[in-house]
Biopython code that builds the backbone (N, CA, C, O; Angstrom):
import numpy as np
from Bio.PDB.StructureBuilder import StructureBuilder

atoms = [
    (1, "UNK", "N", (-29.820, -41.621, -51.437)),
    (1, "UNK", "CA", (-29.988, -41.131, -52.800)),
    (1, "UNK", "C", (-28.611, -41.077, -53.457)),
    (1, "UNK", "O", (-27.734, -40.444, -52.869)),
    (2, "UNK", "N", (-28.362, -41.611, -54.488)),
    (2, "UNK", "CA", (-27.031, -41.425, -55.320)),
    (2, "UNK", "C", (-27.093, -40.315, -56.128)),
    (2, "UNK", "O", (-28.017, -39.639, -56.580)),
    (3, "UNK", "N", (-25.708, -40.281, -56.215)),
    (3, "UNK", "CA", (-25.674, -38.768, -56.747)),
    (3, "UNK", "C", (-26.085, -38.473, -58.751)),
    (3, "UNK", "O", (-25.363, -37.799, -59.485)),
    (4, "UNK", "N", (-26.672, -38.797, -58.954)),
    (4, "UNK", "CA", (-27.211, -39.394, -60.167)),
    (4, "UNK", "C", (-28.621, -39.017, -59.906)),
    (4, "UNK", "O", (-29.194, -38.161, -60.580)),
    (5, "UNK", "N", (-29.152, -39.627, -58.974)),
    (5, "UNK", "CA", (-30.737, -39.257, -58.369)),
    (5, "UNK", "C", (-31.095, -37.987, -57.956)),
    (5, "UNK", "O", (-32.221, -37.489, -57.972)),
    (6, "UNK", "N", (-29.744, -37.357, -57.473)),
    (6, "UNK", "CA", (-29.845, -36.156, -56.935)),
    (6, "UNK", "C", (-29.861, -35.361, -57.938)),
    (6, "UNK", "O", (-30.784, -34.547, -57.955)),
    (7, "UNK", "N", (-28.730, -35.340, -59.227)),
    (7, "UNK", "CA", (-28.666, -34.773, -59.890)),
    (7, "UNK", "C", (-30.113, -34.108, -60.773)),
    (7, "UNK", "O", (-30.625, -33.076, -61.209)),
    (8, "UNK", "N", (-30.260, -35.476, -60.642)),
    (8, "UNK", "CA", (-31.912, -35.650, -61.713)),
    (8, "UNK", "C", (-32.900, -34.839, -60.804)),
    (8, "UNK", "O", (-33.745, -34.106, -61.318)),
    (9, "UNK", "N", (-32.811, -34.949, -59.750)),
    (9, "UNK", "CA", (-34.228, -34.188, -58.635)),
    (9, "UNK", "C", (-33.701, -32.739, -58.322)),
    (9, "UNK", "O", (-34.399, -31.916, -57.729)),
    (10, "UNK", "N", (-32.100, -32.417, -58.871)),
    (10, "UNK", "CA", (-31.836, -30.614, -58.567)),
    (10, "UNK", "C", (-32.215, -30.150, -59.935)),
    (10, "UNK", "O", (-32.634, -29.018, -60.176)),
    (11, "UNK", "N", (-32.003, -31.299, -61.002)),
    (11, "UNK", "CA", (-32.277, -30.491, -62.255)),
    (11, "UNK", "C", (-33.713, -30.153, -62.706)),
    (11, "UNK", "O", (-34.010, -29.245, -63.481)),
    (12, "UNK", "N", (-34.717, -31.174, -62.000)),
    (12, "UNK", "CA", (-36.571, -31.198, -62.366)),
    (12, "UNK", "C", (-36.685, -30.176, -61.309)),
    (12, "UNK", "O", (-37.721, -29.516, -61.398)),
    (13, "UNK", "N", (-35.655, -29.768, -60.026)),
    (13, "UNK", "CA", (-36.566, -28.822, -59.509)),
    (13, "UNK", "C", (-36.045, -26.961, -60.020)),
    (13, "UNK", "O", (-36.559, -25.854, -59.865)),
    (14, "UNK", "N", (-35.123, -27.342, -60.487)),
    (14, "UNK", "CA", (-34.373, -25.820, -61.269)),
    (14, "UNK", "C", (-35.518, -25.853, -62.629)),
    (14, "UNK", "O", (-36.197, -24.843, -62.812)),
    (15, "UNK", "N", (-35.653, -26.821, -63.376)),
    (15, "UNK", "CA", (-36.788, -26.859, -63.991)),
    (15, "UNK", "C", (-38.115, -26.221, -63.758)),
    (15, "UNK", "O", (-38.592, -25.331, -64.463)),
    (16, "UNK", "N", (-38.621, -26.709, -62.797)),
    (16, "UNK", "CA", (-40.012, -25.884, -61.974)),
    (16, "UNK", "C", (-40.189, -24.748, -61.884)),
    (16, "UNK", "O", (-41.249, -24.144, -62.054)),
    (17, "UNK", "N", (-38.547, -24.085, -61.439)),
    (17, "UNK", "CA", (-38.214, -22.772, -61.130)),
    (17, "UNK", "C", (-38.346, -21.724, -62.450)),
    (17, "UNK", "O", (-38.442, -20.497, -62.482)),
    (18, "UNK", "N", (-38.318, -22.447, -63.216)),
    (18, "UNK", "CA", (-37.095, -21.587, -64.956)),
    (18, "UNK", "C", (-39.196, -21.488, -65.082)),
    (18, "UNK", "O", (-39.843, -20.441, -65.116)),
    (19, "UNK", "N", (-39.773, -22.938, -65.123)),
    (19, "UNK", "CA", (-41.434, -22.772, -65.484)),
    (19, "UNK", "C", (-42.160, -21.827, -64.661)),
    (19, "UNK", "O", (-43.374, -21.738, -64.846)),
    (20, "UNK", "N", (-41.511, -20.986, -63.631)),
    (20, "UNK", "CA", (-42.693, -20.577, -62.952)),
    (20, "UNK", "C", (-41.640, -19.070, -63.115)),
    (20, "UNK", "O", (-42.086, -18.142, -62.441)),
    (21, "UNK", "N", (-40.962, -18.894, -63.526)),
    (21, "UNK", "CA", (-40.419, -17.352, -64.168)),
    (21, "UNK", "C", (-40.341, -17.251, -65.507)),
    (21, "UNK", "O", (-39.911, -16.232, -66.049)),
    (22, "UNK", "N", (-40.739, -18.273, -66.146)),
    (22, "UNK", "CA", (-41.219, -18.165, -67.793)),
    (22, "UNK", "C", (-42.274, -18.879, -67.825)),
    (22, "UNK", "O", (-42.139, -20.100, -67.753)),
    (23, "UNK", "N", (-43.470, -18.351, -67.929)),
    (23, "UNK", "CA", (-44.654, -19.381, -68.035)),
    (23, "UNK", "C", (-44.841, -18.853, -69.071)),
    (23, "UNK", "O", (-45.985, -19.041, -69.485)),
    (24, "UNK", "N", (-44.016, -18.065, -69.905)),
    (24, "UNK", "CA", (-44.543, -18.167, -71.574)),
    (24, "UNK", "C", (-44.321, -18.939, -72.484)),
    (24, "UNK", "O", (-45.021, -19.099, -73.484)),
    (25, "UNK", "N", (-43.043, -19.638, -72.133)),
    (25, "UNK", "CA", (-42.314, -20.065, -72.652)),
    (25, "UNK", "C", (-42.590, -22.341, -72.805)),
    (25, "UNK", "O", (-42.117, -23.064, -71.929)),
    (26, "UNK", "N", (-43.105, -22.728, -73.604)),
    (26, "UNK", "CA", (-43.762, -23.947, -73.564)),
    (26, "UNK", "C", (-42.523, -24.765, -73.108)),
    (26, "UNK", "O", (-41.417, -24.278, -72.869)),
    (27, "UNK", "N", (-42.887, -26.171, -73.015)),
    (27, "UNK", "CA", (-41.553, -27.024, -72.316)),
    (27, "UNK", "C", (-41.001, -27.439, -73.105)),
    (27, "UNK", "O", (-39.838, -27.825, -72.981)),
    (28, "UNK", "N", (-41.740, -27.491, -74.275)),
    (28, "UNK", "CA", (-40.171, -27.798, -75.172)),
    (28, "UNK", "C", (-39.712, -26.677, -75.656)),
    (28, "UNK", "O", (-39.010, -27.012, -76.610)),
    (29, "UNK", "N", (-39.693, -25.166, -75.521)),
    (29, "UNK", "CA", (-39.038, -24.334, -76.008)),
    (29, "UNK", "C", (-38.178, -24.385, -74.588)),
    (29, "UNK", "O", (-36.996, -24.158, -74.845)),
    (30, "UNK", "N", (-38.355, -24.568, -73.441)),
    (30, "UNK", "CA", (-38.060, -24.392, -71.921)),
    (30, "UNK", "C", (-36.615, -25.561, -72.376)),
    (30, "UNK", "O", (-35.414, -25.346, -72.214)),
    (31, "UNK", "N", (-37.191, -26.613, -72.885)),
    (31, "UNK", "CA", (-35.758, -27.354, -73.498)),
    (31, "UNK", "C", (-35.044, -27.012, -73.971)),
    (31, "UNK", "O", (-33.953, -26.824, -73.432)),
    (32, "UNK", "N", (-35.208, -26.831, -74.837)),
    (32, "UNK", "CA", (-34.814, -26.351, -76.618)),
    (32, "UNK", "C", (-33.957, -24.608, -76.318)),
    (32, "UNK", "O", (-33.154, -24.050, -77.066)),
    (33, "UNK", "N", (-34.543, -24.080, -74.873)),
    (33, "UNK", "CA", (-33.699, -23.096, -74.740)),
    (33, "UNK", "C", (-32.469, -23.812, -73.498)),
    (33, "UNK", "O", (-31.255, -23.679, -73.656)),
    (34, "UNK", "N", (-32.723, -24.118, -73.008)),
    (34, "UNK", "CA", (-31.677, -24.974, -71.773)),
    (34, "UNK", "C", (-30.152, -25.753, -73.098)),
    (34, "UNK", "O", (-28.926, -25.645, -73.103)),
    (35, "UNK", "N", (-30.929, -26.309, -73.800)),
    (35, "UNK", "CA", (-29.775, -27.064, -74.569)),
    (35, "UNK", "C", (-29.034, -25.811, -75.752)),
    (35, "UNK", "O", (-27.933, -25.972, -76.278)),
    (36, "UNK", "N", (-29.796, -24.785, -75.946)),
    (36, "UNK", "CA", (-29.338, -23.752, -76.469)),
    (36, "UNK", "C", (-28.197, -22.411, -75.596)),
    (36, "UNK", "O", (-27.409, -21.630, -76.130)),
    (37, "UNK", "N", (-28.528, -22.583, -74.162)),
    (37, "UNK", "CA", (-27.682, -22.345, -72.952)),
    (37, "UNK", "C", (-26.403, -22.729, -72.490)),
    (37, "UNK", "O", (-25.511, -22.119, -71.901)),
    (38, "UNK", "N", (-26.563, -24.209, -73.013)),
    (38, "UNK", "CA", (-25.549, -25.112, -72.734)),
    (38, "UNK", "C", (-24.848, -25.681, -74.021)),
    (38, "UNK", "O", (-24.424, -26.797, -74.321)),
    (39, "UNK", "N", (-24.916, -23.915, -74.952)),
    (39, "UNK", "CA", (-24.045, -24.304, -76.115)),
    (39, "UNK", "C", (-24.423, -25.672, -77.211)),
    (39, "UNK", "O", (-23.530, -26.055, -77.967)),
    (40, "UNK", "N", (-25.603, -26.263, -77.227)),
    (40, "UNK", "CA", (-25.585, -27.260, -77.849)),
    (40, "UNK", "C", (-26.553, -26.657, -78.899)),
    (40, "UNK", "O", (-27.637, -26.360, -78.398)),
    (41, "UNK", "N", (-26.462, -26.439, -80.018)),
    (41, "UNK", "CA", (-26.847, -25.502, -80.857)),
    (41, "UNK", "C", (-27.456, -26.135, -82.331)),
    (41, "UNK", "O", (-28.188, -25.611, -83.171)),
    (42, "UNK", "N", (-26.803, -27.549, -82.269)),
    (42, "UNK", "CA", (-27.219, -28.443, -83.510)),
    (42, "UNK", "C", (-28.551, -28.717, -83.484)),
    (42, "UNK", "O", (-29.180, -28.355, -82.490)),
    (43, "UNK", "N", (-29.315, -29.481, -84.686)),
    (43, "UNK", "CA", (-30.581, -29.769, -83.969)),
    (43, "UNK", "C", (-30.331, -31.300, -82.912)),
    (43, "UNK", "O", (-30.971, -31.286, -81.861)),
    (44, "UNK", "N", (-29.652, -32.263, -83.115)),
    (44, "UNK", "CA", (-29.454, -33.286, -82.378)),
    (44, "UNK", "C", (-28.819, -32.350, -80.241)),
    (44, "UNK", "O", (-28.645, -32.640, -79.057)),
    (45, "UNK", "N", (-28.791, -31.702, -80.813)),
    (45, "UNK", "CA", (-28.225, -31.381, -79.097)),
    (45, "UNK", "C", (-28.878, -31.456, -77.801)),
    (45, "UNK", "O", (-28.274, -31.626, -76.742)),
    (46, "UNK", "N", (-30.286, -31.306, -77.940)),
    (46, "UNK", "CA", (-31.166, -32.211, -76.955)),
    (46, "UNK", "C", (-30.323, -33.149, -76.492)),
    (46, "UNK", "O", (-29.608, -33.190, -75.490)),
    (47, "UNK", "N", (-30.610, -34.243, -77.789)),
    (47, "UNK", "CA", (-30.463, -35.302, -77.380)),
    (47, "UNK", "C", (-29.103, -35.839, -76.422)),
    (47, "UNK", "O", (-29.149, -36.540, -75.411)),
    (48, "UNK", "N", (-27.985, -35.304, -77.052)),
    (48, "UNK", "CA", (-26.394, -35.461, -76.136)),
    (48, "UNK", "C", (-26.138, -34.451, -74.724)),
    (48, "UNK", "O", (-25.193, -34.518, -73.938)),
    (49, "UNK", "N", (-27.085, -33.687, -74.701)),
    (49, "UNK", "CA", (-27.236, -32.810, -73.791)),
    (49, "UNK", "C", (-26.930, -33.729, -72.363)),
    (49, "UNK", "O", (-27.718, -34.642, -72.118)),
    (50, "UNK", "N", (-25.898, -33.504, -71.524)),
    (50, "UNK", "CA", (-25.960, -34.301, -70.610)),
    (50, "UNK", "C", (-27.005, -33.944, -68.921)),
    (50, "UNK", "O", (-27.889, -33.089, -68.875)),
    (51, "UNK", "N", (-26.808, -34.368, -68.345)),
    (51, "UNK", "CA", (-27.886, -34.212, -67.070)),
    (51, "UNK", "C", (-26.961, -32.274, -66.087)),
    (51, "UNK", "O", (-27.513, -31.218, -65.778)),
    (52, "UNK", "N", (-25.664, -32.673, -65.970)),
    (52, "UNK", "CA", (-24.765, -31.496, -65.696)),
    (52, "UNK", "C", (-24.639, -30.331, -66.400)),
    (52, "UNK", "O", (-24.141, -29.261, -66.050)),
    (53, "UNK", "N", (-25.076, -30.614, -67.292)),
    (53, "UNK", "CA", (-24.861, -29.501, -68.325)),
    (53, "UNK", "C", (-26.081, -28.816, -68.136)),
    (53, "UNK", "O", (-26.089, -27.654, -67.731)),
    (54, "UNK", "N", (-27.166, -29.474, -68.410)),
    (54, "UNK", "CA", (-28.688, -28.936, -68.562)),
    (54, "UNK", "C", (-28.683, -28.280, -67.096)),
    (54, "UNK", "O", (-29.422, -27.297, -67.036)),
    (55, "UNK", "N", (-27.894, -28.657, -65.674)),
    (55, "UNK", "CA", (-28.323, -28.085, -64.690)),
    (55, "UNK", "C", (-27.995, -26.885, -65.311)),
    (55, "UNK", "O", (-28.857, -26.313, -65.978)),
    (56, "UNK", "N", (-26.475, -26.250, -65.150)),
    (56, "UNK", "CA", (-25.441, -25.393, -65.303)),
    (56, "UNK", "C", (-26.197, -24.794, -66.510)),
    (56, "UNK", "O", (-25.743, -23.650, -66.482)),
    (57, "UNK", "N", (-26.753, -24.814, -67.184)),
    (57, "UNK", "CA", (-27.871, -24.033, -67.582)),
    (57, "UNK", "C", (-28.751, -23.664, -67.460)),
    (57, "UNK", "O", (-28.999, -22.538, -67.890)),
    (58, "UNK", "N", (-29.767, -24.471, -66.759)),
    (58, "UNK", "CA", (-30.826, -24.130, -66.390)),
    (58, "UNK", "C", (-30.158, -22.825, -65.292)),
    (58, "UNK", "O", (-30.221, -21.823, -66.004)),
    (59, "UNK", "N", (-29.673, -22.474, -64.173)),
    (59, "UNK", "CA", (-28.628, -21.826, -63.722)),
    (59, "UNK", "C", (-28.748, -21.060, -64.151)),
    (59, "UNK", "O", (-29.672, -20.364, -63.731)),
    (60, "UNK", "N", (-28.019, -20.590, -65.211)),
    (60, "UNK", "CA", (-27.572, -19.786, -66.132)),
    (60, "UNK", "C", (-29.231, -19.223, -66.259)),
    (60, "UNK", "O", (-29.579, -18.305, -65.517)),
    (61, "UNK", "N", (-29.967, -19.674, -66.989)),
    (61, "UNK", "CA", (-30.994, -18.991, -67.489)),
    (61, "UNK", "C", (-31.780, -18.156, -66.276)),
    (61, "UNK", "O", (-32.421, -17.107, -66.352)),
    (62, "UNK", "N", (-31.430, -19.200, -64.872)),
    (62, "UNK", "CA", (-32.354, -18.199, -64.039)),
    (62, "UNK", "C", (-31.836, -17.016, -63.457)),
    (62, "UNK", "O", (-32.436, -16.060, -62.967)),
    (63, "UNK", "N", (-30.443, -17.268, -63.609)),
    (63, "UNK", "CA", (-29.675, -15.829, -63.096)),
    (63, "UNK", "C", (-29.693, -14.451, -64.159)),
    (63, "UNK", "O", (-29.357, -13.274, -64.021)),
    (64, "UNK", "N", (-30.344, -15.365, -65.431)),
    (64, "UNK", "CA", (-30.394, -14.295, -66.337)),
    (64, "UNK", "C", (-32.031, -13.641, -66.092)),
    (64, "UNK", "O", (-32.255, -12.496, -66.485)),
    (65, "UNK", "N", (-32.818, -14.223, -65.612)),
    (65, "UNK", "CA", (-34.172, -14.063, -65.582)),
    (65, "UNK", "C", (-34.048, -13.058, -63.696)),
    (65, "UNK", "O", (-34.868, -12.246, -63.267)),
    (66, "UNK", "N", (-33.400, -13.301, -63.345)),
    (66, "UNK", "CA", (-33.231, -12.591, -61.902)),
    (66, "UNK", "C", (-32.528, -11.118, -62.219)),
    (66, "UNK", "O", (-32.940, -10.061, -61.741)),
    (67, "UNK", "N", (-31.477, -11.235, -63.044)),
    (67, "UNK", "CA", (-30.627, -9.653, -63.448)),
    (67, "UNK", "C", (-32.118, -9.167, -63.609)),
    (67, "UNK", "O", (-32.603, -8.415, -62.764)),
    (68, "UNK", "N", (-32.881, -9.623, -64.760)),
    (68, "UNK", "CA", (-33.800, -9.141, -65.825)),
    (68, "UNK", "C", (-35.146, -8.285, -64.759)),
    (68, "UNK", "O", (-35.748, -7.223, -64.920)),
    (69, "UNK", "N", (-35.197, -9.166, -63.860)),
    (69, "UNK", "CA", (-35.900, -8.687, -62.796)),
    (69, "UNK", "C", (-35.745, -7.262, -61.891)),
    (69, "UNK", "O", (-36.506, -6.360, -61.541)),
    (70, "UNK", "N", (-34.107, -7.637, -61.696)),
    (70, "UNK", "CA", (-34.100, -6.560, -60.908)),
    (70, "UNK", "C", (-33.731, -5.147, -61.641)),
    (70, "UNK", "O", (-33.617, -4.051, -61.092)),
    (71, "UNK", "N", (-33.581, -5.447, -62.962)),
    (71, "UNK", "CA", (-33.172, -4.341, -64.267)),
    (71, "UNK", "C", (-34.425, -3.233, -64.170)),
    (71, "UNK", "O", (-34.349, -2.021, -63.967)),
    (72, "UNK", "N", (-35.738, -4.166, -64.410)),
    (72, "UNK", "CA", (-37.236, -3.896, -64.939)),
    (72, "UNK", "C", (-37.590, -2.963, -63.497)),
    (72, "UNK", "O", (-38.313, -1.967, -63.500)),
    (73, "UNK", "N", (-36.868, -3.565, -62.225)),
    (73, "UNK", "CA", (-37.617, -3.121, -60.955)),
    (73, "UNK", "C", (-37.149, -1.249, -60.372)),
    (73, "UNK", "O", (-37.674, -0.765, -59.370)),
]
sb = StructureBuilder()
sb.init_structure("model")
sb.init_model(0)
sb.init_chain("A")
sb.init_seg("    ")
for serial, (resi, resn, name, xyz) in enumerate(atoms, 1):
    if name == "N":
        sb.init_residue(resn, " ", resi, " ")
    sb.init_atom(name, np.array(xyz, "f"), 0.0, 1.0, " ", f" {name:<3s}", serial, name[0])
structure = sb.get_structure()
């Protein structure tokens, strides 16, 4: 697997993760908040959003969804 492939299969499965601790949250808001994570704030920022970045956010969002957890508990 190249590291390109990998990248792509840590980021769909941090993905899965972010969907199954926000299942309120639809997949394109699940986007639309990842590229909003990763500072890309324009409406084009999806789109330039790179594959590293979206991890390092996705990241980000679940460590924020884990504090949030153990805040509530």
């Amino acid at each position: 697997m190249t590291n390109r492939e990998q990248l792509r299969s840590d980021l769909l499965n941090a993905l899965a993760e972010l969907g199954r601790l926000r299942p309120e949250w639809r997949f394109g808001q699940t986007i639309a908040n990842v590229s909003m994570a990763a500072g890309r704030m324009d409406a084009g920022g999806v789109w330039d959003l790179e594959d590293e970045e979206a991890l390092t956010a996705v990241r980000t969002l679940l460590n924020q969804c884990a504090h949030e957890q153990r805040v509530s508990a």
